[in-house]
ZADO-1210 file (C-alpha; in nm, 4 decimals, padded with zeros to 6 digits):
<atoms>
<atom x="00.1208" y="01.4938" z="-00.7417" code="UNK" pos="1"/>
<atom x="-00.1405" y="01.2831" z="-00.6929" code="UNK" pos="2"/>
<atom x="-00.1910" y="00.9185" z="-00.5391" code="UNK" pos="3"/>
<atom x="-00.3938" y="00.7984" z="-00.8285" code="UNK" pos="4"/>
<atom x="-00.1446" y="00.9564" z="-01.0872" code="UNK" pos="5"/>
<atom x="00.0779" y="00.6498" z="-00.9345" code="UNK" pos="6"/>
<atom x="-00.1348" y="00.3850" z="-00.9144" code="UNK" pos="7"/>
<atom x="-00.2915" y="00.1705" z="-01.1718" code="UNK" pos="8"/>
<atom x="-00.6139" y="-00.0743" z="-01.1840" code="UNK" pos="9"/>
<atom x="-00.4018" y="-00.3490" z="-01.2137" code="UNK" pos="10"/>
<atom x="-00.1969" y="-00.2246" z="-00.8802" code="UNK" pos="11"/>
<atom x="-00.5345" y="-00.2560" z="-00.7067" code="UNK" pos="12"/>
<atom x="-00.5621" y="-00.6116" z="-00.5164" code="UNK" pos="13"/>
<atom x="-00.8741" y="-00.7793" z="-00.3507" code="UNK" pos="14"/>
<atom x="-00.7241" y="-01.0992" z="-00.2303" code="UNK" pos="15"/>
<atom x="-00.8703" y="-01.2594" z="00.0514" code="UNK" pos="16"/>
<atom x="-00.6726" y="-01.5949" z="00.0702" code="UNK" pos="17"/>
<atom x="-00.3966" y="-01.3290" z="00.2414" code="UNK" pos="18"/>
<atom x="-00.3680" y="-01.3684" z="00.5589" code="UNK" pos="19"/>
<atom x="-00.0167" y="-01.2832" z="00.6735" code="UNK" pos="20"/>
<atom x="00.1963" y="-00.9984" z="00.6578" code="UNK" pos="21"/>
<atom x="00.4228" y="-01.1903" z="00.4223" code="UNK" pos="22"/>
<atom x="00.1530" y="-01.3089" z="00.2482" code="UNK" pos="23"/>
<atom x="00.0628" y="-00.9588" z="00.1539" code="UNK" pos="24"/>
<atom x="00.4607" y="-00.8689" z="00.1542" code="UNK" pos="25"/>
<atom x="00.5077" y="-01.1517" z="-00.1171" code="UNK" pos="26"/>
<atom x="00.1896" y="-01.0406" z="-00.3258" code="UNK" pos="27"/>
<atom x="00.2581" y="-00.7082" z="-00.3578" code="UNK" pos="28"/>
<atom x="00.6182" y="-00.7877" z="-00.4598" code="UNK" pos="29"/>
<atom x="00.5306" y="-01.0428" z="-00.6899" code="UNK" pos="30"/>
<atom x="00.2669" y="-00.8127" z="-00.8686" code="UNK" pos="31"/>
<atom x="00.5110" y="-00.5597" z="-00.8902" code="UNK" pos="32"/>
<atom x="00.7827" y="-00.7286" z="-01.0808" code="UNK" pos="33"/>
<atom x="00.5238" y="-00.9168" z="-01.2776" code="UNK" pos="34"/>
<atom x="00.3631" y="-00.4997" z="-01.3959" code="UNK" pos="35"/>
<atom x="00.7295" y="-00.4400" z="-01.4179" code="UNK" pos="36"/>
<atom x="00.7796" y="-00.1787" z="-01.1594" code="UNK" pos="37"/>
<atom x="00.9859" y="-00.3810" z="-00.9835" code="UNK" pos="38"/>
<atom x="01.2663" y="-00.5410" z="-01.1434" code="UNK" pos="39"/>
<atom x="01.3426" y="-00.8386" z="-00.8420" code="UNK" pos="40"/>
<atom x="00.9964" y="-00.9192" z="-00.6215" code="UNK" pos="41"/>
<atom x="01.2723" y="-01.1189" z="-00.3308" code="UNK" pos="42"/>
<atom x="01.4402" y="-00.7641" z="-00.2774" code="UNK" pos="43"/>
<atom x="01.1500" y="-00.5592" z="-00.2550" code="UNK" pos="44"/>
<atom x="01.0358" y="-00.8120" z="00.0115" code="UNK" pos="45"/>
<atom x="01.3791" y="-00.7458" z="00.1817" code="UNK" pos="46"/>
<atom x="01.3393" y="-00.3850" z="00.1817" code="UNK" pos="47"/>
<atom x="00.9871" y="-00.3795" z="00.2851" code="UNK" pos="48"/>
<atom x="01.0248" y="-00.5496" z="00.5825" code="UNK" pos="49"/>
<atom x="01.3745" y="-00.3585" z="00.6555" code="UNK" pos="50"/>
<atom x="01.1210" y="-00.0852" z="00.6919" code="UNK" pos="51"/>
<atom x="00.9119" y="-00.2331" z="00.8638" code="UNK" pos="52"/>
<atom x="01.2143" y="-00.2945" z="01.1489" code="UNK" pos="53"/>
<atom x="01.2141" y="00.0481" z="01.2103" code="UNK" pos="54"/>
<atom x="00.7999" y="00.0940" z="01.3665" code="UNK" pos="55"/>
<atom x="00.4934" y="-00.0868" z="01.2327" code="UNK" pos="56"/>
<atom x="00.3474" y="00.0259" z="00.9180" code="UNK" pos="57"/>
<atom x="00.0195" y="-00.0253" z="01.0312" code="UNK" pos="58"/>
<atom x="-00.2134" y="00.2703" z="01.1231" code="UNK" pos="59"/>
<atom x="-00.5716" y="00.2913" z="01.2914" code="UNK" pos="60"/>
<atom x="-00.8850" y="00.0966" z="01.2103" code="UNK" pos="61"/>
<atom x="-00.7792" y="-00.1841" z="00.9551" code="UNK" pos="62"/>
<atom x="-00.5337" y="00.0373" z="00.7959" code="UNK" pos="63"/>
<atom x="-00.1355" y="-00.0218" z="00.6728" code="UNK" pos="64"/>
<atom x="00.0926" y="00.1921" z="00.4652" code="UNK" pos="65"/>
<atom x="00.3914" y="-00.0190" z="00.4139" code="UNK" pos="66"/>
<atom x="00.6439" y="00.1449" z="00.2103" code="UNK" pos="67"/>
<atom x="01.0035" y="00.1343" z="00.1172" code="UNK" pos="68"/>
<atom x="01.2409" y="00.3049" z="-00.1176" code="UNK" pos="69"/>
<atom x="01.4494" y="00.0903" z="-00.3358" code="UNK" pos="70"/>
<atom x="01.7162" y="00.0809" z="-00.6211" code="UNK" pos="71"/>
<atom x="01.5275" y="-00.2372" z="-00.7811" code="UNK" pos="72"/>
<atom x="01.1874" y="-00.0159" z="-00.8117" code="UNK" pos="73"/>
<atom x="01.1770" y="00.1390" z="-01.1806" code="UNK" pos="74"/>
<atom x="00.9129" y="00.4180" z="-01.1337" code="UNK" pos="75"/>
<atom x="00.7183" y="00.5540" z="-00.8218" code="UNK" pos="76"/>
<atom x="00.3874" y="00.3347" z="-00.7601" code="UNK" pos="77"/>
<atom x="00.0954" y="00.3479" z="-00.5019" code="UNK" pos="78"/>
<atom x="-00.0830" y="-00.0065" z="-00.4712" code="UNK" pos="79"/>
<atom x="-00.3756" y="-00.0945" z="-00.2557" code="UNK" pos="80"/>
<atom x="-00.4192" y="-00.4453" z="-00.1128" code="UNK" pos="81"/>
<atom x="-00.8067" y="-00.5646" z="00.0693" code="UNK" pos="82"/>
<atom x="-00.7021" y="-00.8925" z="00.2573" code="UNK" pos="83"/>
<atom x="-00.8306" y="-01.0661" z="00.5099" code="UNK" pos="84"/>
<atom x="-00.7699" y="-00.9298" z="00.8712" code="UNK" pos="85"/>
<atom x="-00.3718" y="-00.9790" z="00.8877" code="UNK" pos="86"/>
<atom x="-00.3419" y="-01.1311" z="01.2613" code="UNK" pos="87"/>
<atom x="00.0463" y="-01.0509" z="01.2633" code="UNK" pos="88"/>
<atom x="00.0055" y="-00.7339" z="01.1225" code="UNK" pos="89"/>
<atom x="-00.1843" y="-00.4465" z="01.2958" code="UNK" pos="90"/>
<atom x="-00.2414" y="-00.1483" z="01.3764" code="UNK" pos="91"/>
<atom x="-00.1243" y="00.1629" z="01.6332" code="UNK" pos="92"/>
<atom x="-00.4947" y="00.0459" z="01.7951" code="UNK" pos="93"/>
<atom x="-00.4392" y="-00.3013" z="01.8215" code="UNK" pos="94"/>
<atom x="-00.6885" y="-00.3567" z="01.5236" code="UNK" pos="95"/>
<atom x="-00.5736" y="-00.6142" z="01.2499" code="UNK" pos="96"/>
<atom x="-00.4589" y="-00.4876" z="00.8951" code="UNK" pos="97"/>
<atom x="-00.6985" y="-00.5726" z="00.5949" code="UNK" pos="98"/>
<atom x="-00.6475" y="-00.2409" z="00.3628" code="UNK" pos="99"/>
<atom x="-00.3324" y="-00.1633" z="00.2653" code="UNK" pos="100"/>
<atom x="-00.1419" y="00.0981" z="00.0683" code="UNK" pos="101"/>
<atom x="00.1696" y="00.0122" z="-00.0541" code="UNK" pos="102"/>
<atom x="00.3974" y="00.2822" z="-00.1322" code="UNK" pos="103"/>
<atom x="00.7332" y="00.1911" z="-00.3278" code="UNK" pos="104"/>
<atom x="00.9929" y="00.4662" z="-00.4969" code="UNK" pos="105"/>
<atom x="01.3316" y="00.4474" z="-00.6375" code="UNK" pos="106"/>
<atom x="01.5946" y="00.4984" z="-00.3829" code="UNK" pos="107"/>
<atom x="01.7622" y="00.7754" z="-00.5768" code="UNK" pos="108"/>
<atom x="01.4166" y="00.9665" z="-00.5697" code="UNK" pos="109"/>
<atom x="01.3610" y="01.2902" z="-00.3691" code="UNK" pos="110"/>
<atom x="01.1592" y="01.2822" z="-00.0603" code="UNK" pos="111"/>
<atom x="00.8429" y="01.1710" z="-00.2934" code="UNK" pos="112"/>
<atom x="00.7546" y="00.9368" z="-00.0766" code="UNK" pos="113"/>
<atom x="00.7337" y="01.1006" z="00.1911" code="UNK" pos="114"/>
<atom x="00.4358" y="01.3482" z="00.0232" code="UNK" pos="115"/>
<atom x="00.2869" y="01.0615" z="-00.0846" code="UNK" pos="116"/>
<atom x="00.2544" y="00.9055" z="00.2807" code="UNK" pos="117"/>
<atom x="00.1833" y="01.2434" z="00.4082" code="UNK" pos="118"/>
<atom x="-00.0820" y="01.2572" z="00.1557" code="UNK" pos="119"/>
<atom x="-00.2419" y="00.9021" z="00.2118" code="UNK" pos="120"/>
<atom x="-00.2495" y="00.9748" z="00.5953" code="UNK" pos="121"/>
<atom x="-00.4491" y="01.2639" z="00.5908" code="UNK" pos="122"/>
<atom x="-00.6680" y="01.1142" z="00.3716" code="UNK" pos="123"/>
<atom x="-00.7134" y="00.8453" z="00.5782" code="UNK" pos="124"/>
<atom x="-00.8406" y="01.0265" z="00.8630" code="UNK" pos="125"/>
<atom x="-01.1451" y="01.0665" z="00.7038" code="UNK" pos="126"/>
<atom x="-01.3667" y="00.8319" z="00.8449" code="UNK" pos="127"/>
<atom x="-01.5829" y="00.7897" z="00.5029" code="UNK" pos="128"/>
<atom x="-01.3329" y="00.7395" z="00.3074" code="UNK" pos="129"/>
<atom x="-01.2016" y="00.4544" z="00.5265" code="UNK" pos="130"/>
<atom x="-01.4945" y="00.3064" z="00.5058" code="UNK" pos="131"/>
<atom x="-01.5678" y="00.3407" z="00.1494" code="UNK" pos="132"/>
<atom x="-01.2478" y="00.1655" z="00.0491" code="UNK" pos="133"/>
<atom x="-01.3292" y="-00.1055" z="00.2870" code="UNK" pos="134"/>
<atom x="-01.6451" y="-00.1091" z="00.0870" code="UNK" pos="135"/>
<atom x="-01.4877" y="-00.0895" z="-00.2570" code="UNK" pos="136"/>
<atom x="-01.5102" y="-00.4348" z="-00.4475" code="UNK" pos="137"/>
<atom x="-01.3122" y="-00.3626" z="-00.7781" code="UNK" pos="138"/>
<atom x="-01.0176" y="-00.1646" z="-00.8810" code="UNK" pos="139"/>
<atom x="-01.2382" y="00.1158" z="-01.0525" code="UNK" pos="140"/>
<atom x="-01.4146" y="00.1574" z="-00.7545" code="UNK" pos="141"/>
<atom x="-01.1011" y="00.2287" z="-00.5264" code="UNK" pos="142"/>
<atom x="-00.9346" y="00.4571" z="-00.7939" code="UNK" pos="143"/>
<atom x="-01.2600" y="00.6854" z="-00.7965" code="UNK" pos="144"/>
<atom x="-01.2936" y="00.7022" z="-00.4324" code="UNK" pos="145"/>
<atom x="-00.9562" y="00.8569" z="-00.4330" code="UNK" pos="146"/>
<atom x="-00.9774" y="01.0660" z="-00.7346" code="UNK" pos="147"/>
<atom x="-01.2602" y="01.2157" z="-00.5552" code="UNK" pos="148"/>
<atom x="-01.1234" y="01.2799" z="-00.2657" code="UNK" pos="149"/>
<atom x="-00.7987" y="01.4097" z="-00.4322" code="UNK" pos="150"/>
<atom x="-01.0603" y="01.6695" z="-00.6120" code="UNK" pos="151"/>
</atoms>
């Protein structure tokens, strides 16, 4: 399956008033319910940061996958948040959070999520394709970055 197969432009946020994990948390939620993936933003808060109680989401060099599975998301769906640098947030290097892919499946779902994470992470060891997402400046732009590195 691929990433962008789950995504959609309007799942693709450049918001640079964020500038807080639950800032981001809250965003993400709120656009969800709002595209109706989500049917309550509040609980997919919850569960995202239930997650994120087990280990930090947050990789290497600006870079966060948070992610939860959930019985109030409708459908699979990859989003992908450009903040500000997220102070409270960061990564396994120390380095503050400003791209972020959400990840967000139904609970009752197989292990999708976990092919999508594994997915996004190797991806994201690419150091070009970090930074051409950090580039990106529109949800077109993002979407064909990772079509073509899905090719």
């Amino acid at each position: 399956m691929k990433i962008t197969d789950l995504m959609m432009n309007d799942l693709v946020i450049f918001d640079e008033t964020i500038r807080s994990k639950n800032e981001l948390f809250e965003r993400l939620a709120n656009e969800l319910e709002r595209t109706k993936r989500v049917t309550k933003a509040k609980k997919i808060m919850k569960d995202l940061y239930k997650r994120e109680k087990e280990t930090s989401t947050g990789i290497e060099d600006g870079f966060g996958i948070p992610h939860a599975k959930s019985k109030h998301v409708l459908e699979p769906t990859v989003c992908f948040i450009h903040t500000e640098k997220l102070s409270d947030y960061l990564g396994l290097d120390g380095q503050p959070i400003e791209c972020s892919f959400a990840i967000l499946v139904p609970s009752k779902s197989s292990d999708i999520h976990l092919d999508i994470l594994s997915s996004l992470s190797r991806k994201l060891m690419n150091e070009g394709f970090r930074k051409e997402l950090k580039a990106a400046r529109s949800g077109e732009e993002v979407l064909s970055i990772i079509n073509k590195e899905e090719s």
